[in-house]
C-alpha positions as CSV (number, residue, x, y, z in Angstrom):
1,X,0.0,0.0,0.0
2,X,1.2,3.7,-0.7
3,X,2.0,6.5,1.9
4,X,-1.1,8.4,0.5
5,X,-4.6,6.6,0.2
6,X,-7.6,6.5,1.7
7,X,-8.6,5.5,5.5
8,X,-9.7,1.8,6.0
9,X,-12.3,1.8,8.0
10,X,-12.6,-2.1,8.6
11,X,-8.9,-2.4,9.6
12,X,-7.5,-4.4,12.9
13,X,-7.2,-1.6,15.0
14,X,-10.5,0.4,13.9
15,X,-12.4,-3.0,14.6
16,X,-10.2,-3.3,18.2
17,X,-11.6,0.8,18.6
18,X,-14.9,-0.3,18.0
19,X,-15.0,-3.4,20.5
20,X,-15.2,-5.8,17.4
21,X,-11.8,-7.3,17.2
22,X,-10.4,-8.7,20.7
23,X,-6.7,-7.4,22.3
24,X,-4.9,-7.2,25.4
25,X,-5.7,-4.3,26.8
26,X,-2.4,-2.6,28.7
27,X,-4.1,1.0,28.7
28,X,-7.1,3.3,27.7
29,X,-8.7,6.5,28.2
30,X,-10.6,8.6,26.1
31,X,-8.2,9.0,23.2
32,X,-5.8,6.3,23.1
33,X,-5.9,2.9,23.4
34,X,-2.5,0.6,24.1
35,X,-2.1,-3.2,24.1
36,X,0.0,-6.4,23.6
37,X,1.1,-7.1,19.5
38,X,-0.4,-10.7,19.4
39,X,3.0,-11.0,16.8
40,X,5.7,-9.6,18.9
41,X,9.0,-9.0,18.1
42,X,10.1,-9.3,21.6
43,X,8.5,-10.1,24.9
44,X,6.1,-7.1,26.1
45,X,6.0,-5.8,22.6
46,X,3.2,-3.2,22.9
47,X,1.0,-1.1,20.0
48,X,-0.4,2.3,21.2
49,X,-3.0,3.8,18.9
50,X,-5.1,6.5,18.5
51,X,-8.5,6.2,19.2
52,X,-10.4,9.7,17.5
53,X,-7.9,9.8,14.5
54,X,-9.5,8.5,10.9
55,X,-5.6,8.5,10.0
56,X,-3.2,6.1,8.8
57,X,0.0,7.8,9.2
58,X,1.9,10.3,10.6
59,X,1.4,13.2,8.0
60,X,-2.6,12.5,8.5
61,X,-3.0,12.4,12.4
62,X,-3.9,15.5,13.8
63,X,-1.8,17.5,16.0
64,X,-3.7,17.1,19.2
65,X,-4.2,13.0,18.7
66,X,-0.4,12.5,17.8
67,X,0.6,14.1,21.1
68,X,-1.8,12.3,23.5
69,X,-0.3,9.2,21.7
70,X,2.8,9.9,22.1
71,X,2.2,10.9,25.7
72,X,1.0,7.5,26.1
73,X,4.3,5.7,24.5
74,X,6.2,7.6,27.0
75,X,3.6,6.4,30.0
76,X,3.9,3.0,28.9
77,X,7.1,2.7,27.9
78,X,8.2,3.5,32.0
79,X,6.2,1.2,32.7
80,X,7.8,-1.7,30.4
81,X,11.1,-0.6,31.6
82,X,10.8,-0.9,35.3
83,X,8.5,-4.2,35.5
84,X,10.4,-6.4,32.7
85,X,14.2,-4.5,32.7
86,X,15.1,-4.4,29.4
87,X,18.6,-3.7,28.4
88,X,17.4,-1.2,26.2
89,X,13.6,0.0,24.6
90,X,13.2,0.7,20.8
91,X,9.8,3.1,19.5
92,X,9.1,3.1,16.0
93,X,6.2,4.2,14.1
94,X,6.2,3.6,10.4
95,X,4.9,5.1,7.5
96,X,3.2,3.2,4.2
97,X,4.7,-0.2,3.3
98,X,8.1,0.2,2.2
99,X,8.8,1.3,5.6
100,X,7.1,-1.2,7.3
101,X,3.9,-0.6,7.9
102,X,1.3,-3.6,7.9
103,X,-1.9,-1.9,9.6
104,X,-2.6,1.4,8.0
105,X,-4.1,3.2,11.3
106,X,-1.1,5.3,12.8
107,X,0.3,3.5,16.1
108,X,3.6,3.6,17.3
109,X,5.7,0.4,18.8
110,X,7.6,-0.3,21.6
111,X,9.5,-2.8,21.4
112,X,11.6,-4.3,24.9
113,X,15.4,-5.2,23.7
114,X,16.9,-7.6,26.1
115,X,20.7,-8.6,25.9
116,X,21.5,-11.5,23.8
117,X,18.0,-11.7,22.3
118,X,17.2,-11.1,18.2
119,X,14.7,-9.2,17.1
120,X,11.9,-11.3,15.9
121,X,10.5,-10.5,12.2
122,X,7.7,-8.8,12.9
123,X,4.2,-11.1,12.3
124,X,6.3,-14.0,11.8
125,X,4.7,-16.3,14.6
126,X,2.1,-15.6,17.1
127,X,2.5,-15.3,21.1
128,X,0.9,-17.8,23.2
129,X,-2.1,-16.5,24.4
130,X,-1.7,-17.5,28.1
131,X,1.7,-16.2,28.0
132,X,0.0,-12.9,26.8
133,X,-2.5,-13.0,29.6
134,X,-0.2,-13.4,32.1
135,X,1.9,-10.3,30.9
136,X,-0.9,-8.5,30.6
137,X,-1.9,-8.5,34.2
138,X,1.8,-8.0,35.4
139,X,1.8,-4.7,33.4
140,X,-2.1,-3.8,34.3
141,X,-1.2,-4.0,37.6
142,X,1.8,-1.8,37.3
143,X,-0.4,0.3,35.6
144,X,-2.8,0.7,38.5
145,X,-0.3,0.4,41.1
């Protein structure tokens, strides 16, 4: 798909917006939602979206929508680091397919780099559900907490 086009309305994460598509919730409020990538590249690999913004990339989202995401990534990305200690934490956010975008609804990644580990290709194999659960109340709760 090409940088410019039109919005998808029946995408992944419009259906997981509109309570038709299941995730593993992490975090949500009014305008952003943020939960576990069923294909991670590494354990605790988390998608934050936007949940008012029609936009599939970056040079669509509007202003205010971008920053509340991005406010988010840096909430949750604290919150990665001190319960599962990465050695390091990447954030991407890409744009159209040649750069590596696969759902065309702007989110950003963040991604937990532990020492000694590869980066897994990204939708290459799918996380074990109970393993997901489990993660997903260990962060919830550090959330909360």
């Amino acid at each position: 798909m090409s940088l410019l086009g039109d919005y998808d309305s029946q995408n992944i994460f419009a259906k997981i917006i509109r309570g038709e598509a299941p995730c593993y919730t992490l975090y949500e409020d009014d305008d952003v939602l943020a939960f576990l990538d069923v294909f991670p590249q590494s354990f605790g690999h988390t998608l934050v979206i936007p949940k008012r913004s029609a936009a599939r990339n970056i040079l669509e989202v509007d202003p205010d929508a971008l920053a509340k995401m991005v406010l988010a990534v840096q909430k949750l990305t604290r919150v990665l680091v001190d319960e599962l200690q990465p050695a390091g934490v990447q954030v991407a956010q890409f744009n159209g397919a040649p750069a590596g975008q696969t759902v065309y609804h702007i989110h950003m990644h963040i991604v937990p780099r532990f020492d000694g580990d590869q980066l897994g290709m990204h939708a290459s194999s799918k996380a074990d559900p109970a393993e997901l659960e489990k993660l997903q109340a260990r962060l919830v709760k550090r959330i909360n907490g």
